[in-house]
C-alpha positions in Angstrom: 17.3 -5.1 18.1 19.2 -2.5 16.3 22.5 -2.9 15.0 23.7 -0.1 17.8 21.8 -2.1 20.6 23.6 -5.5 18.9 26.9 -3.5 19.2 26.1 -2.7 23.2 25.2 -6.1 23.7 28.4 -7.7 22.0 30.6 -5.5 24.4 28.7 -6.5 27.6 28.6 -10.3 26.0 32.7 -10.2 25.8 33.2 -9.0 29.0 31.3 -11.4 30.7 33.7 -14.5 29.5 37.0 -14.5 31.5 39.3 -16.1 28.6 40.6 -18.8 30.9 42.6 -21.2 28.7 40.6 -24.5 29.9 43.1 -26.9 31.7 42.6 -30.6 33.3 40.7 -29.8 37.1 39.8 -31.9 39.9 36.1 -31.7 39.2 33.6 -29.8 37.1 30.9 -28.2 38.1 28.1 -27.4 35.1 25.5 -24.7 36.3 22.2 -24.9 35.6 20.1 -22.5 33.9 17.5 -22.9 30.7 20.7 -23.3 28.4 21.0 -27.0 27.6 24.5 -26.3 25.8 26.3 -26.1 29.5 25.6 -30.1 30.0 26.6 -30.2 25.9 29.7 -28.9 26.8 30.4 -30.3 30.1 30.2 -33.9 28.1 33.2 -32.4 25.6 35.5 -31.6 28.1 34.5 -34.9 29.9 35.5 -36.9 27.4 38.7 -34.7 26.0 39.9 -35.7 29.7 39.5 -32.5 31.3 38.0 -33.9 35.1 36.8 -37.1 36.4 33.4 -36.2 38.1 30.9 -33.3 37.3 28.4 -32.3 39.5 25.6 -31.0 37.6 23.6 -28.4 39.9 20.2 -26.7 39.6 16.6 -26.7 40.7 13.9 -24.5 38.8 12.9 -21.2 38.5 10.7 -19.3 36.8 12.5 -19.3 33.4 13.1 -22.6 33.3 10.5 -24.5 35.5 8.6 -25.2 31.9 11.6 -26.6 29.8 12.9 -28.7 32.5 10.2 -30.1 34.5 12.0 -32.4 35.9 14.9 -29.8 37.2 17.8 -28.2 36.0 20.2 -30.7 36.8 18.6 -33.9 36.1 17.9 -33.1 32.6 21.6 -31.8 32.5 22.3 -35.4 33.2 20.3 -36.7 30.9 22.1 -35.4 27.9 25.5 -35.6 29.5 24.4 -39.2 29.7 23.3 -39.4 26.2 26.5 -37.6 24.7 28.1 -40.6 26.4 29.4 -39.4 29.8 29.1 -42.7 32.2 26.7 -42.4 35.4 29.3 -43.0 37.9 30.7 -39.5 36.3 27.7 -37.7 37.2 26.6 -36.3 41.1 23.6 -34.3 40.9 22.9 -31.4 43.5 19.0 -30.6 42.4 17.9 -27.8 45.1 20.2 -24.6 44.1 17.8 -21.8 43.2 21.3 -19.2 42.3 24.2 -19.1 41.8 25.3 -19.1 45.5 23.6 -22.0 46.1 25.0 -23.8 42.9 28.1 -22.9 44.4 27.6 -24.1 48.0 25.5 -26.8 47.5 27.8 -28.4 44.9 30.7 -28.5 47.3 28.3 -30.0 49.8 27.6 -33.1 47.3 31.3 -33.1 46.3 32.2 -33.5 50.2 29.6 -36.7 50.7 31.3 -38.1 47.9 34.7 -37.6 50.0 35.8 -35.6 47.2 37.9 -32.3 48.2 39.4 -30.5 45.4 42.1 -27.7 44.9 40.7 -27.1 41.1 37.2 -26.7 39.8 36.0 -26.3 36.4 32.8 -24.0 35.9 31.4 -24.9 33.2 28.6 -22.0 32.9 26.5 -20.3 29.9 29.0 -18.0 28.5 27.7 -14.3 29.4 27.8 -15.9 33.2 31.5 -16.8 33.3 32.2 -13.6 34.8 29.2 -14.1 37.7 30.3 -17.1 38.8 33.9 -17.0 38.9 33.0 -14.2 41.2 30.8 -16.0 43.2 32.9 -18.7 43.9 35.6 -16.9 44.7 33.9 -15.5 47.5 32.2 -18.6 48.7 34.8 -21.1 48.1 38.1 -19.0 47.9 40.6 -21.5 49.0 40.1 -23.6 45.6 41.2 -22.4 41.6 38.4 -21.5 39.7 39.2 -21.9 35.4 35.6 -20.9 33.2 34.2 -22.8 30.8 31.5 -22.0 28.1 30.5 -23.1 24.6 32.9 -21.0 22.8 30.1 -19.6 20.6 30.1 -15.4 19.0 27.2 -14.1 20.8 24.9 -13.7 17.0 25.9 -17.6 17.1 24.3 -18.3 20.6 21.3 -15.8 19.8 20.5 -18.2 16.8 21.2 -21.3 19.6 18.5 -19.7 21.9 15.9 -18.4 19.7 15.3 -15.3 21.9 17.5 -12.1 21.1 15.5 -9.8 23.6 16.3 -12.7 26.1 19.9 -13.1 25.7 20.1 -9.4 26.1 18.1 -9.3 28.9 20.3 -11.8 30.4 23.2 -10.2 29.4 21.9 -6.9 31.3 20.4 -8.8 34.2 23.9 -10.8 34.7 26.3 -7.5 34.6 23.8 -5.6 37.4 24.5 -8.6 39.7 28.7 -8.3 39.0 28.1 -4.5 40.1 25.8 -5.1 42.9 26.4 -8.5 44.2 29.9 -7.9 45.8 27.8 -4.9 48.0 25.7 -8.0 49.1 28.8 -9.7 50.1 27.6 -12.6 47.7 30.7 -12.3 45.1 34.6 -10.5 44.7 34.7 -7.5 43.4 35.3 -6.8 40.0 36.3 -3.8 37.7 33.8 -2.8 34.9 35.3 -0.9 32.2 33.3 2.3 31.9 32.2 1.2 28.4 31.0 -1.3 29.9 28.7 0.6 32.5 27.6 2.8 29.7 26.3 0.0 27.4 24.0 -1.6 30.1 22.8 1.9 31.1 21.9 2.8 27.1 20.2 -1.1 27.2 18.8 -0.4 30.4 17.0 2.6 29.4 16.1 0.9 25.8 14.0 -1.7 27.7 16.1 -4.7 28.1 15.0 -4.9 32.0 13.5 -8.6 32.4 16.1 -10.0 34.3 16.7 -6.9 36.4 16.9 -7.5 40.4 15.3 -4.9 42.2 17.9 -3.1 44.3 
């Protein structure tokens, strides 16, 4: 990556996060992905106090099928259990495929538990704050949203992953879904600065396309 392409990416990497100042919610959700530092996390704000019950959420897909065999969220429960996080803390939700389905699912486990809540934490990788606040707000408007995420620089979470082109590609693939997505009528719409737009289009065309939806 070159330091212009780094530059790109730290712009599209800061306007992912929302900057929600974090605050005590009814629940937590932690969304699963190949990122192990979401359930890491989740277990900080758990014991700081921040919610009583987490539902971790996630099944497999291709990117992640081969680090957690076992699915997303149970190995998110794992570590939140070994960071100390007691199993009646924990409801797992272990057949969402995206981010809709993290969404929708959760609430569905949340609602067996006769748990209803006006506040929800997401606690989320933190180029996908942006994502799924939007995607909740349109699947599950009537309740506040506050984002969550490691507060790691992105050169800091490059080094946590192992995988610049990855991240990037992530990055890329995440901001094409905040365009698109609302079209789809799966999240809110939100404004993109056009520094923004330009950055994914010079990555774009620079080859950082992996996690590109066809559209």
């Amino acid at each position: 990556m070159t330091e212009e392409q780094r530059e790109l990416a730290v712009l599209i990497w800061d306007y992912h996060q929302m900057g929600h100042q974090v605050r005590p919610c009814d629940v937590a959700i932690g969304l699963g992905s190949h990122d192990l530092g979401v359930a890491t996390f989740a277990a900080e704000l758990y014991r700081a106090g921040f919610f009583p019950t987490v539902v971790f959420t996630g099944g497999n897909s291709p990117t992640t099928a081969a680090r957690f065999p076992r699915g997303e969220a149970v190995h998110y429960r794992e570590q939140a259990l070994e960071l100390g996080v007691p199993g009646e803390a924990i409801l797992l939700e272990t057949r969402a495929g995206n981010t809709g389905q993290n969404i929708s699912l959760s609430r569905e486990v949340l609602a067996g538990a006769g748990i209803v809540p006006a506040s929800v934490l997401l606690v989320s990788k933190p180029y996908m704050e942006r994502r799924s606040y939007a995607t909740a707000r349109k699947l599950w408007p009537e309740v506040e949203v506050v984002c969550a995420s490691e507060p790691l620089r992105f050169d800091d979470y490059v080094k946590s992953i192992g995988d610049e082109k990855l991240v990037v590609d992530m990055l890329v693939g995440d901001l094409q879904r905040v365009v698109d997505y609302p079209k789809l009528g799966f999240a809110i719409k939100q404004d993109v600065p056009e520094d923004v737009r330009a950055a994914y289009a010079s990555l774009v065309q620079d080859g950082f396309t992996s996690r590109l939806v066809a559209s």
